[in-house]
PyMOL Python script that loads the backbone (N, CA, C, O; Angstrom):
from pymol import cmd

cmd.read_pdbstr("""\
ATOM      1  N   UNK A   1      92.382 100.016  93.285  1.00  0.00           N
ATOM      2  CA  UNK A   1      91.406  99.948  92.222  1.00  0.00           C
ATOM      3  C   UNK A   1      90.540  98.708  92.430  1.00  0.00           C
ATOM      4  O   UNK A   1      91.098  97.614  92.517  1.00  0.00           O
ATOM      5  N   UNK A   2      89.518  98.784  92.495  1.00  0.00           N
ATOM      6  CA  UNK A   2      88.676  97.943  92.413  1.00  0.00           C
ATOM      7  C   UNK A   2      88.525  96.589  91.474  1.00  0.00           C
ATOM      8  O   UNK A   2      88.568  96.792  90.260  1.00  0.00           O
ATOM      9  N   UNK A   3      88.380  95.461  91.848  1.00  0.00           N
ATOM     10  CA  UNK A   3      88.601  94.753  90.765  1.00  0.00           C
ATOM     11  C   UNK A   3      87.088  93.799  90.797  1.00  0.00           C
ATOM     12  O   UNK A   3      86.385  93.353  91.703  1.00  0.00           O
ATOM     13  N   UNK A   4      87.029  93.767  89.180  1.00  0.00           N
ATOM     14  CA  UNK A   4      85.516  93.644  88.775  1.00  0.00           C
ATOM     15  C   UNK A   4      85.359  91.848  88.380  1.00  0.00           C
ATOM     16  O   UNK A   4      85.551  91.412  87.244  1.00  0.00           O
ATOM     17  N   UNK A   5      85.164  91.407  88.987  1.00  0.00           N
ATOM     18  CA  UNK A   5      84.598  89.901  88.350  1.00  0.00           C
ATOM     19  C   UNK A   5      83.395  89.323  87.513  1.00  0.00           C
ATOM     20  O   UNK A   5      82.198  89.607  87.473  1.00  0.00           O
ATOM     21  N   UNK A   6      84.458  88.071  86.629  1.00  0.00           N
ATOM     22  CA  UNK A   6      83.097  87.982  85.355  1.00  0.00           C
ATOM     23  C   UNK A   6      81.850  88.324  85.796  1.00  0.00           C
ATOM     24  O   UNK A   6      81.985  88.743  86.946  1.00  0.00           O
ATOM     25  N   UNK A   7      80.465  88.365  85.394  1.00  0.00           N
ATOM     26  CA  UNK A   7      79.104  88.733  85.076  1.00  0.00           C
ATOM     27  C   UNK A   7      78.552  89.831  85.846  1.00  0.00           C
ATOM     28  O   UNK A   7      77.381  89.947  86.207  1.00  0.00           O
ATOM     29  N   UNK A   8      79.695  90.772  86.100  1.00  0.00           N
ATOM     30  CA  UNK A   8      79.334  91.946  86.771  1.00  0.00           C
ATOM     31  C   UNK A   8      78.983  93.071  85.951  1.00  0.00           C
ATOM     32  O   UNK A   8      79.691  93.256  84.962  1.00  0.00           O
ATOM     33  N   UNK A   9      77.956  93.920  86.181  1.00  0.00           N
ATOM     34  CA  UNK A   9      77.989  95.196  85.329  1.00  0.00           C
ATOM     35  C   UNK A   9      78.575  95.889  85.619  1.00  0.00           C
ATOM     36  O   UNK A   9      78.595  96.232  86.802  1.00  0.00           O
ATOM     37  N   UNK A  10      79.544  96.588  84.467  1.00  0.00           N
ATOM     38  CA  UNK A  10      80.289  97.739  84.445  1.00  0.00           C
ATOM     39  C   UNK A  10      79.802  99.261  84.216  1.00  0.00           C
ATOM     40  O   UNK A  10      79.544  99.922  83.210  1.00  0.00           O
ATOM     41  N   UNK A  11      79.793  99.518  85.603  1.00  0.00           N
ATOM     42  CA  UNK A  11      79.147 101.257  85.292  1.00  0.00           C
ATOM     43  C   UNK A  11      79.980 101.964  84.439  1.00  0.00           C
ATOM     44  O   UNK A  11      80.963 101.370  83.997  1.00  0.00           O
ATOM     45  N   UNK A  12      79.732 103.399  84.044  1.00  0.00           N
ATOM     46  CA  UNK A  12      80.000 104.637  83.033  1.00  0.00           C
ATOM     47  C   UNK A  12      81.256 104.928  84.225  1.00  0.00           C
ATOM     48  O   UNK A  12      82.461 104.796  84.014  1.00  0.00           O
ATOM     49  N   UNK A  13      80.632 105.344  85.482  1.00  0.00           N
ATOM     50  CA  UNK A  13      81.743 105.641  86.810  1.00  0.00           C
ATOM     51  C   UNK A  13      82.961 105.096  86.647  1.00  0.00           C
ATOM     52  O   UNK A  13      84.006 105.725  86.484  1.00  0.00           O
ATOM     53  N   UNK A  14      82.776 103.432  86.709  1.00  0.00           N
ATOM     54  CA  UNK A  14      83.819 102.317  86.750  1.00  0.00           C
ATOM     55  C   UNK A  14      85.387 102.366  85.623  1.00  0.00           C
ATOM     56  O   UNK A  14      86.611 102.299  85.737  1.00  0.00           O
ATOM     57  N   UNK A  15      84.100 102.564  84.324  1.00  0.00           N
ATOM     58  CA  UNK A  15      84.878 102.967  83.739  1.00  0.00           C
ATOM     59  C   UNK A  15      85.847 104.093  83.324  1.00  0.00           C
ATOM     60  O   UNK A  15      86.829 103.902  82.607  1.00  0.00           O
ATOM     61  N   UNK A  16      85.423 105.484  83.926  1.00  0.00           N
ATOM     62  CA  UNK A  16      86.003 106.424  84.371  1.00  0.00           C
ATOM     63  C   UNK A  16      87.242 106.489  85.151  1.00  0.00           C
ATOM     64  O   UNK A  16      88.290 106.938  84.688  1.00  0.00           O
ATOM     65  N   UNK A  17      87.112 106.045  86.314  1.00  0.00           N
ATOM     66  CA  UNK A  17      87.440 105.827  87.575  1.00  0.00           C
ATOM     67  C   UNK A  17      89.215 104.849  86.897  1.00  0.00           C
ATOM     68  O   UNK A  17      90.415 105.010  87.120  1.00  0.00           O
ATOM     69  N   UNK A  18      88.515 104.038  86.171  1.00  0.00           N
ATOM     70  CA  UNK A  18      89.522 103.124  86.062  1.00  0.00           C
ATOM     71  C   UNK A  18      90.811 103.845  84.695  1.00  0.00           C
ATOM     72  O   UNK A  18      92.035 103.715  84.744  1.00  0.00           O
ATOM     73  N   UNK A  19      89.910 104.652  83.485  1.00  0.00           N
ATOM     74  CA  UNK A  19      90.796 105.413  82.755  1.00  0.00           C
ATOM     75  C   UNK A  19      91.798 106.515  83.419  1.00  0.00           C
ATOM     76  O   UNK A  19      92.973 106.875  83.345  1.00  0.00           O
ATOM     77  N   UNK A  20      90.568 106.830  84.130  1.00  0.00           N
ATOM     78  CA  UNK A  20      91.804 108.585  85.052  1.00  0.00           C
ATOM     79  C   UNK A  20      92.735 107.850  86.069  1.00  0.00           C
ATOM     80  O   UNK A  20      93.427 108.596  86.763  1.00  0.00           O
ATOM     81  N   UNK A  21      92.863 106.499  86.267  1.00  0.00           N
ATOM     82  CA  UNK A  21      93.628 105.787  87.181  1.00  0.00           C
ATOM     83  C   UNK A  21      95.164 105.612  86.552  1.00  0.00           C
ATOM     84  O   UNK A  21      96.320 105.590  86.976  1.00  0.00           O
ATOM     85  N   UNK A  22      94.540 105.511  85.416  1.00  0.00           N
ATOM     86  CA  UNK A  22      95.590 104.848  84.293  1.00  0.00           C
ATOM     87  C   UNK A  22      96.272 106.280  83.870  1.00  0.00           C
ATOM     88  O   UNK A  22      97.490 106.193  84.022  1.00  0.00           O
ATOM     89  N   UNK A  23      95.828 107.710  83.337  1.00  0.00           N
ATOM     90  CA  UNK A  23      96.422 108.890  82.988  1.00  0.00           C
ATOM     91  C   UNK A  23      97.127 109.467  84.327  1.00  0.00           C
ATOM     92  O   UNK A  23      97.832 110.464  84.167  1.00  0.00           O
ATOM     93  N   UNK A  24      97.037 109.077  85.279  1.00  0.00           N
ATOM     94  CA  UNK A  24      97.684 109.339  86.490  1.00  0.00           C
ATOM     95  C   UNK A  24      99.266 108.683  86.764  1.00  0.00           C
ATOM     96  O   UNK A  24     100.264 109.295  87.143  1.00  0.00           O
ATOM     97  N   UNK A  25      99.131 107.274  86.448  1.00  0.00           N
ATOM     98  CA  UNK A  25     100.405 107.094  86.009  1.00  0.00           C
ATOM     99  C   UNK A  25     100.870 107.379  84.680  1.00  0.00           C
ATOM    100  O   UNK A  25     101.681 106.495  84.406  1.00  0.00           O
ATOM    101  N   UNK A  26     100.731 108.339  83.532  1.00  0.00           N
ATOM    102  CA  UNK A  26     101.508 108.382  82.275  1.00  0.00           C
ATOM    103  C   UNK A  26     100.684 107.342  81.281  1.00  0.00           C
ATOM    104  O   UNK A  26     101.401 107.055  80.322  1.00  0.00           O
ATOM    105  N   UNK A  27      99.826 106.911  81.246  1.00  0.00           N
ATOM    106  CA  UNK A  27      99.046 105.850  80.415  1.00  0.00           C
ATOM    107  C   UNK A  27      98.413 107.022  79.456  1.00  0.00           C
ATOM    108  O   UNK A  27      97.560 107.651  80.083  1.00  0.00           O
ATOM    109  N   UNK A  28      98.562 107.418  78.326  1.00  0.00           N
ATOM    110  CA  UNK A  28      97.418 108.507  77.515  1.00  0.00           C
ATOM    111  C   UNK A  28      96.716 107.516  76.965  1.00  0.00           C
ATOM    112  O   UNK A  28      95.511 107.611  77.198  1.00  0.00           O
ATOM    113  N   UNK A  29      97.209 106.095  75.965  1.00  0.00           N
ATOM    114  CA  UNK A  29      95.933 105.176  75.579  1.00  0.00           C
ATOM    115  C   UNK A  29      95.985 104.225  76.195  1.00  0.00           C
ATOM    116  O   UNK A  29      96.755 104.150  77.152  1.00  0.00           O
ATOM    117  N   UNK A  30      95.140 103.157  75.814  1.00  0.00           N
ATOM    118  CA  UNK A  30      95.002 101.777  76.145  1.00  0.00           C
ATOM    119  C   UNK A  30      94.136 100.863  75.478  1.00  0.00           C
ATOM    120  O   UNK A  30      93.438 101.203  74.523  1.00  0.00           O
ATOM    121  N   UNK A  31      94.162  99.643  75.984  1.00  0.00           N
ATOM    122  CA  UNK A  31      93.057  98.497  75.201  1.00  0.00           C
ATOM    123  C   UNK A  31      92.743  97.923  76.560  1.00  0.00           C
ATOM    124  O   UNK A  31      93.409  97.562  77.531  1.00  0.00           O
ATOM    125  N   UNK A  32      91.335  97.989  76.212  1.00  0.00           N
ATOM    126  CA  UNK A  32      90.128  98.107  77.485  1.00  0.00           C
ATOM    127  C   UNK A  32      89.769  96.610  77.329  1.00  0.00           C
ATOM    128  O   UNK A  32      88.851  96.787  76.528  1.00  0.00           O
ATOM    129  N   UNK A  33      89.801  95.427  77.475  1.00  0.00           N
ATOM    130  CA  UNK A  33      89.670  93.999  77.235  1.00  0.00           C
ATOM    131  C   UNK A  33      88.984  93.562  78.573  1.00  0.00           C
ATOM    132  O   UNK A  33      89.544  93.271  79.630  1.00  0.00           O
ATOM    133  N   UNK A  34      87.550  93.581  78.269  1.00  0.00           N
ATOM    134  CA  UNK A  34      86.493  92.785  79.584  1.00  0.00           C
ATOM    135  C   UNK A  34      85.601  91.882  79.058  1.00  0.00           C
ATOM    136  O   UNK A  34      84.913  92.003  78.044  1.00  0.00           O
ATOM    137  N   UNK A  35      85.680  90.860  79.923  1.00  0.00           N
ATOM    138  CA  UNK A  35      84.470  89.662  79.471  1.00  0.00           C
ATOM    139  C   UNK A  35      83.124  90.005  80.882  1.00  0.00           C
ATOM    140  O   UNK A  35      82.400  89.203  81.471  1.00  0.00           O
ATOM    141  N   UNK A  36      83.221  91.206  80.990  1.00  0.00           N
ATOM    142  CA  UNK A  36      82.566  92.008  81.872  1.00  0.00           C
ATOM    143  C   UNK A  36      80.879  92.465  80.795  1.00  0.00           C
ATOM    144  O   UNK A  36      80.814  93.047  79.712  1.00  0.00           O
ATOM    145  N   UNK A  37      79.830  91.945  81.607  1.00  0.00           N
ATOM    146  CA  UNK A  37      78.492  93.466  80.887  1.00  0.00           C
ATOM    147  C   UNK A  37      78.470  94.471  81.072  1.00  0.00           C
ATOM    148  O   UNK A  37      78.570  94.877  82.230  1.00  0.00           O
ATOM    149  N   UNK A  38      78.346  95.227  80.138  1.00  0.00           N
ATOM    150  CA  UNK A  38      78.407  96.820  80.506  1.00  0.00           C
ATOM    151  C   UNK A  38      76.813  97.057  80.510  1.00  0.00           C
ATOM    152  O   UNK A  38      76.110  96.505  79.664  1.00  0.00           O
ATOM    153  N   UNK A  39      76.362  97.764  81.336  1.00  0.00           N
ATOM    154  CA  UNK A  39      75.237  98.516  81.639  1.00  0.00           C
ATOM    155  C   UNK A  39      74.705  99.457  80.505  1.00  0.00           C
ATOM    156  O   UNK A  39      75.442  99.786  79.576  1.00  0.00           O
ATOM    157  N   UNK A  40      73.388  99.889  80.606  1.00  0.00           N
ATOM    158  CA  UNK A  40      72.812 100.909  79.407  1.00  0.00           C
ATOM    159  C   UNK A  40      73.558 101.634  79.086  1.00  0.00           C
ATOM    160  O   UNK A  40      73.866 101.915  77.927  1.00  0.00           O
ATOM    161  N   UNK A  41      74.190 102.281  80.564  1.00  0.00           N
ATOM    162  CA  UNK A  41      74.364 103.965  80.075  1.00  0.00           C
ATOM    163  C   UNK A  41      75.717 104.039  79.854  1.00  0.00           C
ATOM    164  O   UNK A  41      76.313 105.109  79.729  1.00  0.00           O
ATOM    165  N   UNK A  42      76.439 102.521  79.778  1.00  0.00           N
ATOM    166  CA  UNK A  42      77.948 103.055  79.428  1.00  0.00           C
ATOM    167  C   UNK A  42      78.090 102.686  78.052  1.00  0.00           C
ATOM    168  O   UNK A  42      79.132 102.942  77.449  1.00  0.00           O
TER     169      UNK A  42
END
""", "prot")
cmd.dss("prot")
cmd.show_as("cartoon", "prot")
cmd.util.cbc("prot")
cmd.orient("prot")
């Protein structure tokens, strides 16, 4: 998995990418905690 460092934008993808990562091992929720920017479209 890719790992994202502070003042990076976080794509819609990224964030995808990184949830279906997590339901793959048995994860159904979570708490999403980034000092990351997210982009327009996410």
């Amino acid at each position: 998995m890719k790992e994202i460092f502070s003042g990076q934008k976080v794509t819609t993808k990224e964030i995808k990418e990184f949830t279906e990562a997590l339901s793959l091992y048995g994860c159904n929720s979570m708490t999403f905690i980034t000092t990351s920017t997210f982009t327009d479209r996410a």
